[in-house]
N, C-alpha and C positions, 0 to 999 in steps of 0.2 A: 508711649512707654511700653516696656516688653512685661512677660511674667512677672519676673522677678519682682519687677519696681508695683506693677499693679496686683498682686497674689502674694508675694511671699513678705518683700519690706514691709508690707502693710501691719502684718499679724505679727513680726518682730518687733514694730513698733508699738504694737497692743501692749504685747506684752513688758517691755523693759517700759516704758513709760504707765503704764497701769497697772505696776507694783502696790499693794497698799498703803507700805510706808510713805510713797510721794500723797497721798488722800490727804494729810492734814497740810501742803504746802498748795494743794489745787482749791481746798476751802478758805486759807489766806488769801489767794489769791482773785478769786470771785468773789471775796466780801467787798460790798460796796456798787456790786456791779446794779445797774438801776435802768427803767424805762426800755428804750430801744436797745435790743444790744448786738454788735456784728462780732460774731468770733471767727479767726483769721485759723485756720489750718483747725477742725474739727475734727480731723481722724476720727475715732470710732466712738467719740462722743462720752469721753471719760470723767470730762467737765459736769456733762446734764445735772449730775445729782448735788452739784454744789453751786447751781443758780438761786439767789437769793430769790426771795421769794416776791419784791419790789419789782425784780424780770417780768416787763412786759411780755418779752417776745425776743424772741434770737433767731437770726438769719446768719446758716452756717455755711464758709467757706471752705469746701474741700474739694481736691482736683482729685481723687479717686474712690470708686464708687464703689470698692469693698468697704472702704473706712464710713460711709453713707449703711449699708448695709448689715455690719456687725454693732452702729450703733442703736438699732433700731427697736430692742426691749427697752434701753434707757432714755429713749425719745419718749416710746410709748407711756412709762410709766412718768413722764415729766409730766409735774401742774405748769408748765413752762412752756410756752407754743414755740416747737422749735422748725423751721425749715430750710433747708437743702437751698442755698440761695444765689450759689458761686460756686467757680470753679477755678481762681484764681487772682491771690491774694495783691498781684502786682499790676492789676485793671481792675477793681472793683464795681460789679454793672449797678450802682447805688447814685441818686443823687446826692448833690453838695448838703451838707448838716442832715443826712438822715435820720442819725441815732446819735443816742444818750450816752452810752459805753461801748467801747471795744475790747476784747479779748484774746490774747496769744497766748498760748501753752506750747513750749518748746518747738517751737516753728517758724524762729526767725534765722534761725542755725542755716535752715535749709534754703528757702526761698535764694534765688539767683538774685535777680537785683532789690535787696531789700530796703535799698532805700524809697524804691519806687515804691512797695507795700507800702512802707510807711506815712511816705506823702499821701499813698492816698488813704490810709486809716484817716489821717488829720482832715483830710479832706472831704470822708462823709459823714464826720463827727462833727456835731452842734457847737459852736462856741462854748466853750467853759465844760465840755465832754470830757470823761476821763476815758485814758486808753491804759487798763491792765493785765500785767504781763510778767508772766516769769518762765526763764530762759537759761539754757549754759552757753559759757561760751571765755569771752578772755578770765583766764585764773588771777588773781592778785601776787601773786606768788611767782619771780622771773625763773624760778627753776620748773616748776611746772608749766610754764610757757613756754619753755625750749621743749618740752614732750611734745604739747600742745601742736605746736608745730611739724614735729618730727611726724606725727600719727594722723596730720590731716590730711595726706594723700590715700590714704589707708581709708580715714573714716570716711572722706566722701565718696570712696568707689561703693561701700560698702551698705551706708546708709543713706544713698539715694542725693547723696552732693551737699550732706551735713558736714557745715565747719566745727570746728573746736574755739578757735581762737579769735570769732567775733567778740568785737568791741559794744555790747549791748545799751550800757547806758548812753557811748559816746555818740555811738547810730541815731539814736533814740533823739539825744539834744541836737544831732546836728540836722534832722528832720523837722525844729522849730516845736519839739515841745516844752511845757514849762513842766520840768523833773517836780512831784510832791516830795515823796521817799522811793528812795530805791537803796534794796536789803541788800550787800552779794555776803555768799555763805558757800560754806562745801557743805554739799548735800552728803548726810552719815548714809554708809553702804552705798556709797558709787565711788569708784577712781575721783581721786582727785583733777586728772587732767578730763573727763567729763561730767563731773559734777560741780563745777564752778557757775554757781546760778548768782543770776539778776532778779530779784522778785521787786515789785512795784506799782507805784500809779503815775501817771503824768496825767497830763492836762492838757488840752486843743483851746492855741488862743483863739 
C-alpha cells in the first residue's frame, strides 16, 4: 500500500466513521458482545469504549499500522485487554472455535474477498458464537440503488476499494450463518446511497 492508502485514508476514515452521532449505533452494536472476542477491521479502535464489560479480551484485526497507533489512548484507557492480533481479515492466524464473539464495524464494504473473511470468522468462532455487525451497503430502495451503483467506481478508487452496493445480510447467510435480527435503516445525516446499514447478530452453528 502507498501514502495514501496507509497516511491519509486512514485518518479520513477516523474521521467520517467517528462522528458522534454513529456512538449510540457502535453501543447497539457491542451490546452482547461476551468472553473471547475477534474484531475484524479495528482501525483506530473507535469500538474500545463500547466493549461490554463481560469482554474477556479482544484480539484486533487491522492491516494498517496508523489505525493500530491513533488507537492507542483508547486501548490504554480500556478495562478491556485489547491486542493487535492480525493483519488480515481474509486468513485469520487463530485456531478453529477460539472465541466467543466477533465484531465488524463497517468493514465488510471493503475487504476483497469477503466471503473468505466470513468463512473464516465462522470458523474461529465456538459453536453457538455470535458474530456482530453493523455495516452499509445494498439500500432497500431501487432508486437509490441505481446511485448505488453509478458511484461505486468513484467510491472504491477513493476509499480504498469500498463498495456501496453489498448485499450484507445476503453475504452474511450465504456464509452459513443462522441470521438472530438484522435491523437495515438509513442512518440520519449520511446520504442515503451510503448510509444504508445492516446492524445485527448472527450465530456460528
Amino acid at each position: 500500500m502507498g501514502i495514501y492508502e496507509n497516511q491519509v485514508l486512514p485518518r479520513i476514515i477516523d474521521l467520517s466513521c467517528g462522528a458522534k452521532f454513529l456512538d449510540p449505533v457502535r453501543k447497539r452494536v457491542c451490546a452482547g458482545l461476551s468472553g473471547r472476542v475477534v474484531e475484524i477491521g479495528f482501525g483506530s479502535g473507535r469500538n474500545v469504549p463500547f466493549y461490554p464489560a463481560v469482554v474477556k479480551s479482544v484480539s484486533a484485526v487491522e492491516p494498517v499500522g496508523l489505525g493500530w497507533t491513533m488507537a492507542s489512548e483508547r486501548i490504554a484507557a480500556s478495562a478491556v485487554p485489547v491486542e493487535r492480533a492480525g493483519l488480515d481479515g481474509q486468513a485469520l492466524p487463530f485456531e478453529d472455535n477460539s472465541f466467543d464473539s466477533a465484531l465488524s464495524t463497517w468493514t465488510l464494504c471493503t475487504i476483497p474477498d469477503v466471503q473468505a473473511a466470513l468463512s473464516e470468522i465462522r470458523r474461529v468462532l465456538a459453536p453457538g458464537g455470535t458474530f456482530h455487525f453493523v455495516e452499509h451497503g445494498l439500500a432497500p430502495d431501487p432508486g437509490v440503488q441505481v446511485w448505488q451503483r453509478r458511484l461505486n467506481p468513484v467510491q472504491k478508487t477513493l476509499f480504498g476499494g469500498c463498495h456501496l452496493d453489498r448485499d450484507i445480510r445476503g453475504l452474511i447467510e450465504d456464509a452459513g450463518f443462522e441470521v438472530r435480527a438484522v435491523d437495515r435503516f438509513y442512518e440520519k445525516g449520511t446520504p442515503k446511497f451510503m448510509g444504508a446499514l445492516s446492524l445485527g447478530v448472527v450465530t456460528s452453528a
